[in-house]
N, C-alpha and C positions, 0 to 999 in steps of 0.2 A: 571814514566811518559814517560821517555826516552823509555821502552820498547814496552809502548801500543800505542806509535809513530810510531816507528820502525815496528810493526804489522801491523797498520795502512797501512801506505805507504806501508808496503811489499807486503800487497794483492794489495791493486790497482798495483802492477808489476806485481803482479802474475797477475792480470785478461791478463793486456795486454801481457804478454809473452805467455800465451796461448794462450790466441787469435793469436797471430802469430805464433806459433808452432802447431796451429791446419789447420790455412788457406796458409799459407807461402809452397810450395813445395817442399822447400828446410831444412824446418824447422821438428822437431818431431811433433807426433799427440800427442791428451793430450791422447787417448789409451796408447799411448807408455810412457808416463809420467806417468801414473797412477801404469801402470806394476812396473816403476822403483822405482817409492815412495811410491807408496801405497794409504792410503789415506792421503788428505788433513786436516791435523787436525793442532791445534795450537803447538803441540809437532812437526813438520814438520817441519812450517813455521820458527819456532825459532830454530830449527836446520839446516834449509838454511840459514836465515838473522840471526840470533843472536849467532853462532859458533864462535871460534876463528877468523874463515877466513872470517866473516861478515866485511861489508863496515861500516867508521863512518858515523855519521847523515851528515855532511855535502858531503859525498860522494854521498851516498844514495840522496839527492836533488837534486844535480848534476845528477843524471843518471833519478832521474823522470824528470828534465824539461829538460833531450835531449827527452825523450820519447814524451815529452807534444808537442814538435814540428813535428812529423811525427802523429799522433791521438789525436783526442780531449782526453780530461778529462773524466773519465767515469762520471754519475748519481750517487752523493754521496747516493740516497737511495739504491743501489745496496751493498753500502758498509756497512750502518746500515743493512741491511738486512742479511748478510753473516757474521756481527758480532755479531747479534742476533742469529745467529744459533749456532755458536762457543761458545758463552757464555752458549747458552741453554742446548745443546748436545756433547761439546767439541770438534767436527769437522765437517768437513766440506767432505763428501764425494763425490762419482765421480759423480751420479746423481746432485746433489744437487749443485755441480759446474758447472756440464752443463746447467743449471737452469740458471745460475747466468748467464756466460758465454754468453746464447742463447738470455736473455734478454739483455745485454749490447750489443751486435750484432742488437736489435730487435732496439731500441732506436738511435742506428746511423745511423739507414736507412737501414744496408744491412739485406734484408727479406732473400734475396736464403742463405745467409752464417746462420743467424738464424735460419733457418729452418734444413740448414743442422745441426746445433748446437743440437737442439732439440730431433732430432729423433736418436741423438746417447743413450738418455735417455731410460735406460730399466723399461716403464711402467711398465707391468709385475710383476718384482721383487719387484718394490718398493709396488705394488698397499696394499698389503694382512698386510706392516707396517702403510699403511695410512691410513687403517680400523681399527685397530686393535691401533692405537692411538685417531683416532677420537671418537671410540666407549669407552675406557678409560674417554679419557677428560668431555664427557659427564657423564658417571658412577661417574667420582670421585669429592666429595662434596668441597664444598669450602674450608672449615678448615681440610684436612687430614693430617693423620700421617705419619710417615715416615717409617712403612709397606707397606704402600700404592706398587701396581705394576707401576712403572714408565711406560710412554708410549714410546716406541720404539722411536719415533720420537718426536720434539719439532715442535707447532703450528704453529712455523715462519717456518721450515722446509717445513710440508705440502703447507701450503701455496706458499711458493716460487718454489714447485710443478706441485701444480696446476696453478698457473700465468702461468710458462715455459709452461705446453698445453694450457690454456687459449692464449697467444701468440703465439703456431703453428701456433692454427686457425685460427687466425686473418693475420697471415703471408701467411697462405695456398689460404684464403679467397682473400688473396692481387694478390695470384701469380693465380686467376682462378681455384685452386684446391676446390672445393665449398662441396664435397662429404668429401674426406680428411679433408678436414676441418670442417665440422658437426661430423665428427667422432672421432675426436682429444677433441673436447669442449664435445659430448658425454659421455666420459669418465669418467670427473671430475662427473659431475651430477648421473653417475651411480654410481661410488662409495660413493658418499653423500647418497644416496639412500638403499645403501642397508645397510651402517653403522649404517644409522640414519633412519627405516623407518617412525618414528613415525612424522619425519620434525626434525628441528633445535632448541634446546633449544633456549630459552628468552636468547638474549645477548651473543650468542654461538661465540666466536673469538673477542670479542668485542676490546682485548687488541690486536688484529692483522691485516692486512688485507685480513681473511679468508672470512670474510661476502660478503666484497667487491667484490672479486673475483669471490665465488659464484653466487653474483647476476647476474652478467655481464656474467658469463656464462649462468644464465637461458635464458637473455635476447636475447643474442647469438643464443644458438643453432638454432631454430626453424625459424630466417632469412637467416641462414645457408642452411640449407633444403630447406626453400622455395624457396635458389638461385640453390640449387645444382636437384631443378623441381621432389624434393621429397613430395608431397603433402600430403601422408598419416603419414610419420615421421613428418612433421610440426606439423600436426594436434596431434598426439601423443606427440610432444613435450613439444604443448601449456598449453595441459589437464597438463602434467606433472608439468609444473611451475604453474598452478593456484589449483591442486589439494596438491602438498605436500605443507608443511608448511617449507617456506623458509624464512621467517620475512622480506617480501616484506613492502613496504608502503604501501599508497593508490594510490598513484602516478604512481609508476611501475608496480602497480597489474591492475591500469589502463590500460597503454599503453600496457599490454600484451592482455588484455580482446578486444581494439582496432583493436589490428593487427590481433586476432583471430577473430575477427566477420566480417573482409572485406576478410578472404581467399578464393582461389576460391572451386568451387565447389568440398567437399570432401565424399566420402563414408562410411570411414574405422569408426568404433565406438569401446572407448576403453572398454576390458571387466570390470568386477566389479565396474565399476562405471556409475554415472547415469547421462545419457546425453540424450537433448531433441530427439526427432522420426527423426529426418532430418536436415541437415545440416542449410536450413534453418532459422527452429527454434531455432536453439543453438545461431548464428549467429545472432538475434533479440534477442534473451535473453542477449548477452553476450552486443550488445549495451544498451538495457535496465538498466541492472544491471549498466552500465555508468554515466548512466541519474539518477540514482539515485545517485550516490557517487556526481554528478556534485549537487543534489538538496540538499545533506546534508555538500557541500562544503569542500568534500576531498579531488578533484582533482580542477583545473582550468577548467574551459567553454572552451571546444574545438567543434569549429563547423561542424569539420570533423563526428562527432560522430552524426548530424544530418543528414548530406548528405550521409552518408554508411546508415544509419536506413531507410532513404527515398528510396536509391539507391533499398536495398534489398526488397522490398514493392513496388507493382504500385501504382499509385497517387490512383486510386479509392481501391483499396485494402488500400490504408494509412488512405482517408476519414472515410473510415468504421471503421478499428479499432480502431482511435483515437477517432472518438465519442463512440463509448465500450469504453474504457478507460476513457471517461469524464462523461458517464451517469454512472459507475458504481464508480466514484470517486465524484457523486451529482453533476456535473454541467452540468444541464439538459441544458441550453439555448447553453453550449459550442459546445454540443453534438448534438444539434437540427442545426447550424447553420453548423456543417461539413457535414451535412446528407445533408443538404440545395443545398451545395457547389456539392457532390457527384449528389443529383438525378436534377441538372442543364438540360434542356435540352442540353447543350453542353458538358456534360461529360454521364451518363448514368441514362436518366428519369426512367426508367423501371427496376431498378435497385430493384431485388423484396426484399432484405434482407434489405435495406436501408430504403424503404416504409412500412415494417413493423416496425422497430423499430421505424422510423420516427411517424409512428402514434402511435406507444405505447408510446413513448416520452409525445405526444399533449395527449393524452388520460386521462394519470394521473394528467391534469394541468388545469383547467375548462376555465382559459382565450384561452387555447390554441385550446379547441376540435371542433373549426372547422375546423382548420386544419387539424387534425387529421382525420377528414370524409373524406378529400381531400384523404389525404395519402391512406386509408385506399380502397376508392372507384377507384384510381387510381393502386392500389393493385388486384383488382377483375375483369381488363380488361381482361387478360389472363387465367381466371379461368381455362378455359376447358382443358390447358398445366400445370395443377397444381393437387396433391393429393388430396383428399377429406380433409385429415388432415390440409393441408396450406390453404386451403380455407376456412375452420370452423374457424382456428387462427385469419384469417381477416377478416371473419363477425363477429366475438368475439369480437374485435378491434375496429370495426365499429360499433358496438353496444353498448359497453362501453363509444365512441366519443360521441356518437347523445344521451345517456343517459346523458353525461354532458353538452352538449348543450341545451339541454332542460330546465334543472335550470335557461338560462339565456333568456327563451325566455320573450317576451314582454305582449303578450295575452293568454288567456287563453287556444285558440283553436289552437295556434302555438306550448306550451308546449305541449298538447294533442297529436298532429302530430309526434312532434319529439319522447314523447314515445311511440308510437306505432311504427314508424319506429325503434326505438330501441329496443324494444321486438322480432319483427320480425326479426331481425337482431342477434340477441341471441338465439332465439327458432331454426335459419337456422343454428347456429355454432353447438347447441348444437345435430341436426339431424346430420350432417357432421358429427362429429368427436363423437357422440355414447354416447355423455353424459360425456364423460371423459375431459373436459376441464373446471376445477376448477374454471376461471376466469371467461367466459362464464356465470357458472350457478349458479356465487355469484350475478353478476348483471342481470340476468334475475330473482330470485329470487327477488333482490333488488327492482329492474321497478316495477316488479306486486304487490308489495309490497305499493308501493307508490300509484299505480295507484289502491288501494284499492281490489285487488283482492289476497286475502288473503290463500285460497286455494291450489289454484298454488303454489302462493310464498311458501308455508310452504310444499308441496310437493316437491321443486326442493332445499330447504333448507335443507331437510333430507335428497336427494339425495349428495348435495355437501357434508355433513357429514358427509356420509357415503366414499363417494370416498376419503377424505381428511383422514378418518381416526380418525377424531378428533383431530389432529394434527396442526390445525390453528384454533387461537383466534375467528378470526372474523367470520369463519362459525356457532360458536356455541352463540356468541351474535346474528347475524343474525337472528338465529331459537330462541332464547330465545325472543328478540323483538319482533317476528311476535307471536308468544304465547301470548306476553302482548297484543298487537294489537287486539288480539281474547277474550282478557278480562280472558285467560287460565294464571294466573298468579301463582297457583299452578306450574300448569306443566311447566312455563318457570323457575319457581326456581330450580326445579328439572334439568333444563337445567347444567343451571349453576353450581350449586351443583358439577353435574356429568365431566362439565367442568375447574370446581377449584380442583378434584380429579386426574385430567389427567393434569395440567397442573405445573412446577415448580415456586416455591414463589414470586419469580421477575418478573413473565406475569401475577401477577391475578389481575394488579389493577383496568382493564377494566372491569374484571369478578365480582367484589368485588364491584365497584360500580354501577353495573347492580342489580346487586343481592341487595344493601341499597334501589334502586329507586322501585324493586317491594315490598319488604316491606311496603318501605312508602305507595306506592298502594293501600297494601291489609291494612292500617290502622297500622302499626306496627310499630311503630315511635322508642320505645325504643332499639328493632332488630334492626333498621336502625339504629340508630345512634351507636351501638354498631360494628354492620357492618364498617361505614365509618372510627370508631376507629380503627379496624383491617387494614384496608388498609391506613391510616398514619403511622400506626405501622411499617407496612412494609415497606412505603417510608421512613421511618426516617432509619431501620436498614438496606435499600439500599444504604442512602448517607453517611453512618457512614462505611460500609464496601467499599466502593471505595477509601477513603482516607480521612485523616483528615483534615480538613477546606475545600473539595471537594464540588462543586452541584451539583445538579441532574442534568439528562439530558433535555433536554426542555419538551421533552412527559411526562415525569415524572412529573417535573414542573408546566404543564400544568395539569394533572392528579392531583394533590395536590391544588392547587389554585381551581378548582371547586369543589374537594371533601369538602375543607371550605366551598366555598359559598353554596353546596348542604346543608352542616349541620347548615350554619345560617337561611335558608329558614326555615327549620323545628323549631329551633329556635325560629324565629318568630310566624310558628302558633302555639306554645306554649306559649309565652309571656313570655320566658326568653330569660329576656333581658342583664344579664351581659355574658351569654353564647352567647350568638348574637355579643356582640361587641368585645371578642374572639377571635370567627371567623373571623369577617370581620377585624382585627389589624394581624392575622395570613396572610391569604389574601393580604391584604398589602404591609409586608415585603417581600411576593413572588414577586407580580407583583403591583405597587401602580397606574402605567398609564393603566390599565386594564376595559374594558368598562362591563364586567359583575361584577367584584366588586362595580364600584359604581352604577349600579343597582340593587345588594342586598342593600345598603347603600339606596339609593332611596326607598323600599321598609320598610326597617327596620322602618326609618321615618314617611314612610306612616302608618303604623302599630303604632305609637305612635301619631297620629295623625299632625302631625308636616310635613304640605303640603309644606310651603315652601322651608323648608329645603329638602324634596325629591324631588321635582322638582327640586333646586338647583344639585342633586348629576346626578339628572336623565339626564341633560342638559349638567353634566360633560359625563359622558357615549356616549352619542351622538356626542358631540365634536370630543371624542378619534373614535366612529365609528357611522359613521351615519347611517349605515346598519344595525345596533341591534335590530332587532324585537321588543324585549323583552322590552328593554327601549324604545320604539315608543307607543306601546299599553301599556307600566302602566303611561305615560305622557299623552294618552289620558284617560283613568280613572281615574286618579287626577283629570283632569282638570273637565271630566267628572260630576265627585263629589261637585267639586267647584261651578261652575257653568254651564248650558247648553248656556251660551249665546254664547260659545267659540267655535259652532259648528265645524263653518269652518276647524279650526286647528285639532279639533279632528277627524274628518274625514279625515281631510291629514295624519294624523299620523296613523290612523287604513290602511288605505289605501298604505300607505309605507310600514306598515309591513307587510301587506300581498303579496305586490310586494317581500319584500324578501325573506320571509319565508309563501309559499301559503298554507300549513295544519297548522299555525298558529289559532288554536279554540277558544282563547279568544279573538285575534283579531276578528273571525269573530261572536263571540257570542255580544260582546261589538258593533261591525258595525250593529248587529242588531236591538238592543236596540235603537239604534240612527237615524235606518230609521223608529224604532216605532214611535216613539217620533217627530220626522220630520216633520212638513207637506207638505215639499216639495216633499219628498221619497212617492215612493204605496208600498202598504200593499205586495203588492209581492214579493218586492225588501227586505221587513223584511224577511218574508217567507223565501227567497232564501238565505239568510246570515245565519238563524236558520239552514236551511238544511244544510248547508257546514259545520256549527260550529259542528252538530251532527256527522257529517261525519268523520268531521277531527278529534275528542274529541276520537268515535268510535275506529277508526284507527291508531291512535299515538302510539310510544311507551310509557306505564307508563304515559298514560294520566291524569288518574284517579291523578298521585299527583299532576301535573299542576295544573289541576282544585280547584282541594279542595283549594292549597296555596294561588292561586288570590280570593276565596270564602272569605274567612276566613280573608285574607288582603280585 
């Protein structure tokens, strides 16, 4: 114990005796000390202090607390640290004392004597041992033997290396040396770099503070630079700390991503790796990438990271993309109100990117498409300053608007109006832009469609087919529907067919329950029902392959809950009845507040003769949506059945549903029967309800099963 005392104490002399025999004038340099002794190892120190001619201990105290009153006491971790080398590597050589030396210098304040301490270290020489151990340490596994090739140097060693430059810079940085000092802290980072290119093993130094020092130098360099008004080296620096793998946290991968996204304007792009077009963009990603660590709660909410994202962005250029960002993350109202905000008249009405999305927003949303007309017709001021291509987009737009506006008109002759002006507004995009705008001449097909001209529709339906490729669902129902519409129910199977051939497993449930509805059509109930089997088939081995105890997604969801109630209908006109109630307990457990399950359950009833019990289900249905056609016209044919004295109500309810659903055909086949019947109604007002009913029956898709179902019910 006396001797590892004795050691003790003798180094902290030694530190300070060098120290004065390095800075003293009068005194030796440790050069000259090193000449004379060589190196500093534990065989040295014990042959200075522990010789015949060594002092006792209580001499040796004596001489440390005369020392203690002209210098403080050095940082007892300088003394773990320089005994951890001793222990590791047996000594302590002349680098590796300057090290030591430059740091005890660094920590009493004097920078210029530190510095000079430092730069008496020959990087150089040591660098090719700090590779050539680091690249060891790494190589060698945890449990080896002792063939194993020793590394040149001990961990503690490097380390108290790299600190001593790690402290140049920081001394160089002190004294206005900003260049010298980005290049001092350089150094460390390059030799980690090329030792270790692959980055830093998990837990690399873990027993030392090699990590430590590391990190503070990534953090370092690249403030260095940006003092020493190097802007291309920063920028190289940055990439360098966030490209190699240095076992950053989240925290400091942060602030490095920070400081890189507010520098200023740089050029320089580093080779082999991949960085955004412009400086710009990198600088918006790198705060991006922020915003997201902030929303998975890696780093803390710093509001700086808003004010540089805003900073680098004009207000109207921020408006714009944050609504991109919100319509394409689903929050279309977020997205509609920045648009709001941007096409203000006191930021920029005529803002033409803003006005189009703004009405493509309103467009897909039927409460919203008058707005949308707004947008769209506010869009078309400047046509004659626009390509024929941006102007067909916006009668596209504008036609798409005024075709959803039209479903909500009031009168007959106002819907009428608005699809005409939507047709025409379709048919001018579809001139403009040469037929090649998909969206255009799904809803122009659609309108003519509805408005019973079938021709057209099914011309500009095979036109869209044919440009899409067959590559979207909805062109090929489109065209298979208006085939049914024509009573071509062959040919729209053939549609589909050739659309369930083209398309992968997981898209056909649209297709699959097209293709059961014209079965049923064409009479082919067992097909159908064999049909709709395949397409639960497929929903059950979609929610089984996403995960266990997983549900579907809502469309799915949705897709399944009516493919039941489709198969209870059929059901019904069969008069099986334990497969009817199946269905409708399958149904159920989907969706049990659902306004179409309990009007097949209202039906089901009816079908068993049990009025009041369907009324009761049908009255449920209404509750949950009072806009349900469906259940408005079988409550008026119950009642119907019941008795006629209930006119009144059954003509409010035929008359509801056809407000909401106007090709509704038993509505108006049933409205007709009831101005026969009437004697307040004229014979023309039946007339004119038989016409519509024929019309609409005519025209529908997959009429023909409607029909027969409520026949037969």
């Amino acid at each position: 114990m006396e001797t590892i005392f004795l050691c003790r104490i003798s180094f902290v002399h030694l530190l300070k005796l060098s120290s004065s025999l390095t800075f003293s004038g009068k005194r030796k340099s440790v050069k000259e000390l090193k000449k004379s002794s060589g190196c500093w190892n534990c065989e040295s120190i014990m042959q200075c202090f522990c010789s015949k001619e060594q002092m006792r201990v209580d001499e040796m105290l004596k001489l440390s607390d005369s020392l203690d009153e002209v210098e403080p006491r050095p940082d007892t971790l300088n003394i773990e640290e320089a005994e951890s080398s001793l222990r590791e590597s047996g000594g302590l050589n002349y680098e590796e004392a300057r090290a030591l030396l430059g740091k005890y210098e660094y920590q009493k304040g004097n920078i210029e004597a530190a510095v000079h301490v430092f730069e008496g270290i020959d990087v150089t020489s040591v660098t090719p041992r700090i590779k050539l151990t680091l690249a060891r340490t790494r190589d060698r596994p945890k449990r080896h033997s002792r063939g194993d090739p020793t590394p040149p140097m001990s961990v503690h060693a490097v380390n108290l290396l790299f600190e001593a430059m790690l402290l140049k810079a920081k001394s160089l940085q002190s004294l206005g040396r900003f260049k010298e000092a980005a290049q001092s802290c350089k150094i460390i980072l390059d030799i980690v770099e090329s030792s270790l290119p692959a980055g830093l093993p998990e837990n690399f130094g873990a027993d030392s503070k090699l990590q430590e020092t590391l990190v503070k130098a990534v953090e370092l360099l690249p403030e260095l630079w940006k003092l020493a008004d190097c802007p291309h080296e920063a920028i190289l620096s940055y990439r360098q700390a966030l490209l190699l793998h240095w076992n950053l946290d989240a925290e400091i991968t942060g602030r490095i991503q920070k400081s890189e996204a507010i520098m200023p304007n740089l050029r320089l792009q580093k080779d082999n790796s991949f960085v955004p077009k412009d400086n710009l963009e990198e600088a918006t990603l790198l705060l991006l990438l922020l915003f997201r660590k902030v929303s998975r709660r890696e780093i803390e909410w710093d509001p700086s990271i808003k004010h540089c994202l805003l900073g680098l962005l004009s207000e109207r250029r921020c408006f714009h993309t944050l609504a991109l960002c919100y319509h394409a993350h689903g929050d279309i109202f977020a997205a509609l109100n920045l648009l709001k905000k941007l096409l203000h008249h006191s930021e920029d009405p005529n803002h033409n990117s803003g006005l189009l999305m703004a009405s493509k927003i309103c467009s897909e949303s039927p409460s919203l498409a008058e707005e949308g007309i707004a947008y769209a017709q506010r869009a078309l001021v400047n046509k004659e300053d626009r390509c024929h291509h941006i102007v067909g987009r916006i009668q596209s737009l504008l036609g798409v608007s005024l075709s959803e506006y039209a479903e909500s008109a009031v009168s007959d002759a106002e819907r009428l109006n608005r699809q005409i002006e939507a047709v025409q507004a379709l048919e001018s995009a579809g001139k403009l832009t040469e037929l090649s705008d998909s969206m255009a001449l799904y809803h122009l097909s659609l309108q003519l469609a509805l408005q019973r001209k079938l021709n057209p529709a099914l011309y500009y339906s095979k036109k869209l087919l044919k440009l899409e490729g067959g590559a979207n669902i909805k062109g090929w129902l489109l065209l298979a529907r208006i085939l049914s519409g024509k009573k071509c129910f062959v040919d729209a199977e053939k549609v589909i067919d050739a659309a369930l051939d083209q398309t992968g497993k997981w898209d056909q449930g649209e297709l699959l329950r097209t293709k059961a509805k014209l079965l049923v059509a064409q009479g082919f109930l067992k097909k159908a029902i064999e049909t709709y089997m395949q397409l639960l088939a497929v929903l059950q081995i979609k929610k089984k392959s996403s995960g266990s105890g997983r549900r579907l997604e809502n469309h799915d969801r949705q897709l399944e809950l009516q493919t039941w109630n489709d198969l209870a209908y059929i059901y019904i006109s069969l008069s099986q009845w334990n497969d009817t109630e199946i269905c409708l307990s399958k149904a159920k457990a989907i969706s049990p507040n659902c306004a179409s399950r309990w009007h097949t359950l209202g039906l089901y009833h009816e079908a068993k003769g049990l009025y009041k019990e369907a009324l009761n289900a049908l009255n449920m249905a209404l509750s949950i949506d009072p806009c349900h056609a469906p259940s408005l016209v079988s409550s008026a044919m119950i009642l119907r059945r019941l008795n006629n004295k209930y006119t009144s109500v059954i003509r409010s309810y035929l008359m509801n549903a056809l407000k909401f659903e106007r090709t509704n055909h038993i509505a108006w086949y049933n409205l007709g029967l009831l101005c026969k019947t009437d004697n307040e109604a004229s014979v023309s007002d039946a007339v004119e309800c038989f016409e519509s009913c024929c019309v609409s029956w005519r025209d529908c898709s997959c009429g023909t099963f409607q029909m027969t179902r409520h026949l037969i019910v």
